[in-house]
Every structure is written in C-alpha cells, then in structure tokens.
N, C-alpha and C positions, 0 to 999 in steps of 0.2 A: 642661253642656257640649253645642254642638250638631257636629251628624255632618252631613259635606258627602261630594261623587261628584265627583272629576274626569273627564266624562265623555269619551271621545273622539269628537271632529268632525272626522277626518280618517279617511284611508287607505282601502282596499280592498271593506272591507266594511262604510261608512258610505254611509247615503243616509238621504232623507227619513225613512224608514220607519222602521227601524234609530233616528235619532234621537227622535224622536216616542216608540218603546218602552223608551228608556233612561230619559226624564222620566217615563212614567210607571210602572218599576218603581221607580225612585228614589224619586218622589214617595212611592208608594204601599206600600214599606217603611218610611217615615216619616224619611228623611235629612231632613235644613234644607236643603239649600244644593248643587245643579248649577253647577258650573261647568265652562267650556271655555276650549280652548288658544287662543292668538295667533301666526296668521302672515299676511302678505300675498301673500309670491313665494316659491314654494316652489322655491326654489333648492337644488341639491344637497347642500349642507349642510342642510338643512331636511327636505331628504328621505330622509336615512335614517331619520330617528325619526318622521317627521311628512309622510307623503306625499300625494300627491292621492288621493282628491278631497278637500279641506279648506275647510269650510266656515266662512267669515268669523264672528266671533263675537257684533257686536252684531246682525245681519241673522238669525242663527241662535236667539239669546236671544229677540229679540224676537216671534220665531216661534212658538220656546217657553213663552212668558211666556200666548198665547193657547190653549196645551195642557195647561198646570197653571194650579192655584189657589192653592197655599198655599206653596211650596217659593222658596224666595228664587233669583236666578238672577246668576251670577256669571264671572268670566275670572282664568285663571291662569295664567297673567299678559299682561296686555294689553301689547305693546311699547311703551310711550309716542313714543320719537324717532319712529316708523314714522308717525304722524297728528298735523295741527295742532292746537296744544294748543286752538284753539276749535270745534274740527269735533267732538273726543274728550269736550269740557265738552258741547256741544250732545248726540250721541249717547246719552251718560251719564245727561242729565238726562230726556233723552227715552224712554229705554231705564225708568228709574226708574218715570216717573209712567205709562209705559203697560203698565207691570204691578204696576201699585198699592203704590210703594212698595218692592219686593223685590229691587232690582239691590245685586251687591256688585264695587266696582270692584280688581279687582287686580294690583296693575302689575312693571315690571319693564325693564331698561335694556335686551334683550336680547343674543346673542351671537352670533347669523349672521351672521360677516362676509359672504359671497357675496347674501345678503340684504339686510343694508345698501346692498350698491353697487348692486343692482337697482331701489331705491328712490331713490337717489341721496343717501343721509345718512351723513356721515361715520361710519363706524364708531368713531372715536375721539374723537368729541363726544359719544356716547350718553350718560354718565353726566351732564355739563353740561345736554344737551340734554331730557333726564328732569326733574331739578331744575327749570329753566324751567318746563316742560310741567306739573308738579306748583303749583307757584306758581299759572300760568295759573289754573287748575283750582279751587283755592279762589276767586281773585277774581273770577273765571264764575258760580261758583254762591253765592257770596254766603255769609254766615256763619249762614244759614237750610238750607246746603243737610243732608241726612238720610242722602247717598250713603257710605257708609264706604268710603274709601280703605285696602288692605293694601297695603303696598310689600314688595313681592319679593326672595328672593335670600338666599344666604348670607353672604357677606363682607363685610367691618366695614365697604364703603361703603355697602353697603343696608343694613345695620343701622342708620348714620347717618341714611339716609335716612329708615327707618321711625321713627326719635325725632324727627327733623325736619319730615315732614311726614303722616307716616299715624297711621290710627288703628288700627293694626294691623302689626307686623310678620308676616310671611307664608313662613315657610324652608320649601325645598323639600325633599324627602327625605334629610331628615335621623338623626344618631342619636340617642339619648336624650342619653347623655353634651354633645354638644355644644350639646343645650338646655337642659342643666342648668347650666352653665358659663354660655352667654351669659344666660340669665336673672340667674342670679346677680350678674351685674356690670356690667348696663346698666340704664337708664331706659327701659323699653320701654313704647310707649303700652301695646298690649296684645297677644296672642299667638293666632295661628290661622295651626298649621304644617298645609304640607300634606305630607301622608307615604306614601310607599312603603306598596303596598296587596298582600301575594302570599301568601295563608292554602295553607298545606301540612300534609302530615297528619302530620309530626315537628318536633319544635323546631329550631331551628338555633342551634345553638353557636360562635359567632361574634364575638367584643368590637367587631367594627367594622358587624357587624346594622344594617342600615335600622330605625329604627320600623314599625311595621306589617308585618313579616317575619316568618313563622314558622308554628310550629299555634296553634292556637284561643286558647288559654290566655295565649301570648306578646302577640300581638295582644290581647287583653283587656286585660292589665296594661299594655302599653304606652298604651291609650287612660287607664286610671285613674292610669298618672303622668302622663302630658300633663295630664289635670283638675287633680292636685293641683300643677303649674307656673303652673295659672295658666292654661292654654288656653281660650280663650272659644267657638270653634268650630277641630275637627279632618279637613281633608279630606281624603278616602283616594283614593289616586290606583291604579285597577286596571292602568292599560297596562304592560308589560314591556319596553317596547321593539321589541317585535316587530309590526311595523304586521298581519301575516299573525289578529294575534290579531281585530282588529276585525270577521272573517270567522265567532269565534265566541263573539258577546257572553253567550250565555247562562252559560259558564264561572265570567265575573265574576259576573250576577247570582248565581248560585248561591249565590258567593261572600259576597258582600254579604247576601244574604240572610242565610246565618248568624249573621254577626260582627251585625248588627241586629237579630235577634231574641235574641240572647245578650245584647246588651248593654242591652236595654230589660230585659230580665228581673234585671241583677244593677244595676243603675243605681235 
C-alpha cells in the first residue's frame, strides 16, 4: 500500500519556500504521492478553512514536478465544474508528461456556493456539470491515456461517480466503520481514501474517531485495516483546520516523520 501528504498550498504561512520544503521532506521520508487542494476565488466561504495566499494547483505541481524525482504529484480534489473540461484534459496531460508520468488526478463536484457564483457556475449543476467534464476527459485523452482519475467525496452520488467513471474512489476523512460498510456493498473500481491525519500522545476513545486520529499505535492499525480493505494508496491529510497552523509546518513534519518510519519498519 502506498503513503500519500496532502500538502497545504494555501494560507499564512505558505510561500515559495515553505512549499519547495514540504516536497522535499515528503519526498525524502519516502511517501508516494503530494498532493494539493483546489480553489480559484477565494471567497469567504473558502476562507475560512483555506485562505490567501493559495496557490493554484496545476501551476504549483508543475513547479514541483521540477523539485522532486520520484514522488508522483497529485490534487485533492480538483473542482471539475470550476474549468473547461478541455482546458483541465490539456493541463492534466501536460502536467503528466512534464513530470514523467507522475500526475494523479483527483476530482470532486465541490461546495462553495459563494465561489461558485464568483466564477459564474451554477452551484446547482455542479454534480451534472462534473459528469460532463469526467466524460470530456476520457474522450481527450483517448483510451491510451496513463492518468488515474479518483473521484472524490463521500456520498452515494460520488460514489456513483467513482463506479462510473474513476479508477479510483477517493473518501475524505472518513471513519473505519463507514469504509467498512461501503466496501462491503458496492463495485468500487478501487480505493485511496484520503484521511484525517492528527498523531497525539494518548488514544482517543471515540466510536465516531476519524481514521488517522489518535497515538501511534491507533494510526498504525488504522493504516493496516485500510491495507486489508483493499486500499491501494492512503493519504494522510496533516491540516486541522486552523490555516494559523501553515505558520508552523515543522509540527506536521515531525509528525509524519514518525508514523513513516514506524510504518516502514513494521510493513
């Protein structure tokens, strides 16, 4: 099973610099897979969780793509209705081959209304308007293309989604329990959740626990039942919410560092 970073590209304490050292403690504690969030207009709704400065994702990747070698580079989740589905086929393809291969495309209807109307797309076509865009996307890149599409989201219309056109469903911070359950009873191409990432030094006792919540030990076993689910890659998502944290990245690396050296050792 491979170990992914949703890194953050946004907020207070994110700049050139800042990003450039994310890729490469990620890289260089051996995760597979960086990826970044999606917005265009960082409208008030957007801003509380996800403020300025926020940096565009494929213009960001692609920057990145020339700062690492080996670590596949990814978005989680890219807003499909937000760009024409041949601008996001061109970018995608382009974003791929100019880092040999390593783009993971990950999408999702999103839920900014105040965003939405800043861009001028109905909020209430998103899910239709995805569907299209998805369509678009295969018949762009031809039945050659290499790009793995994860479609996003937890509710049973992106889960439709991910049986109908991805190769990959993609649930966001989720719990065990409700991965146990949809697995169990759908056709899913294949499985790479991304999960709540927040190592503390006592367990938490909780039935409604995020995955990746807890001490050392919690987080462990929640990665080795994700493996035995079926998960093909797991990405750990360090942000809390709190944009003030991006002011102090080294907490997560820390972080990360652990749960990666623990789990190359017992894997």
């Amino acid at each position: 099973m491979h170990l992914g970073v949703n890194v953050p590209n946004y907020g207070p304490g994110t700049d050139p610099g800042v990003l450039r050292e994310w890729a490469r403690v990620v890289e260089g504690l051996g995760f597979d897979l960086l990826m970044l969030s999606d917005h265009i207009a960082v409208t008030p709704d957007v801003a509380v969780r996800y403020p300025e400065r926020f940096f565009e994702p494929f213009t960001t990747l692609s920057w990145l793509a020339g700062s690492t070698s080996r670590i596949k580079l990814g978005t989680t989740v890219l807003v499909l209705p937000y760009r024409h589905p041949l601008l996001t086929a061109r970018m995608a393809g382009n974003l791929d081959e100019l880092s040999g291969g390593r783009f993971v495309l990950g999408v999702g209807v999103g839920g900014a209304k105040q965003e939405f109307a800043a861009l001028g797309v109905p909020f209430a076509e998103r899910g239709r308007l995805t569907d299209e865009c998805l369509l678009s996307l295969r018949q762009a890149w031809g039945a050659g293309s290499s790009i793995p599409i994860w479609v996003g989201g937890n509710s049973p219309a992106a889960i439709r989604r991910a049986e109908r056109f991805g190769d990959a469903w993609h649930p966001l911070r989720v719990t065990l329990p409700f991965l146990r359950e949809t697995v169990a009873n759908r056709a899913l191409p294949g499985l790479a959740p991304r999960i709540a990432f927040q190592l503390g030094s006592a367990p938490v006792h909780d039935p409604e626990r995020p995955a990746g919540t807890g001490d050392l030990e919690q987080i462990l076993d929640d990665l080795r039942q994700l493996q035995l689910l079926g998960a093909e890659t797991v990405v750990l998502d360090p942000p809390h919410g709190d944009p003030e944290e991006t002011r102090r990245p080294e907490e997560a690396w820390r972080a990360l560092t652990t749960v990666a050296t623990q789990w190359r050792t017992q894997s």
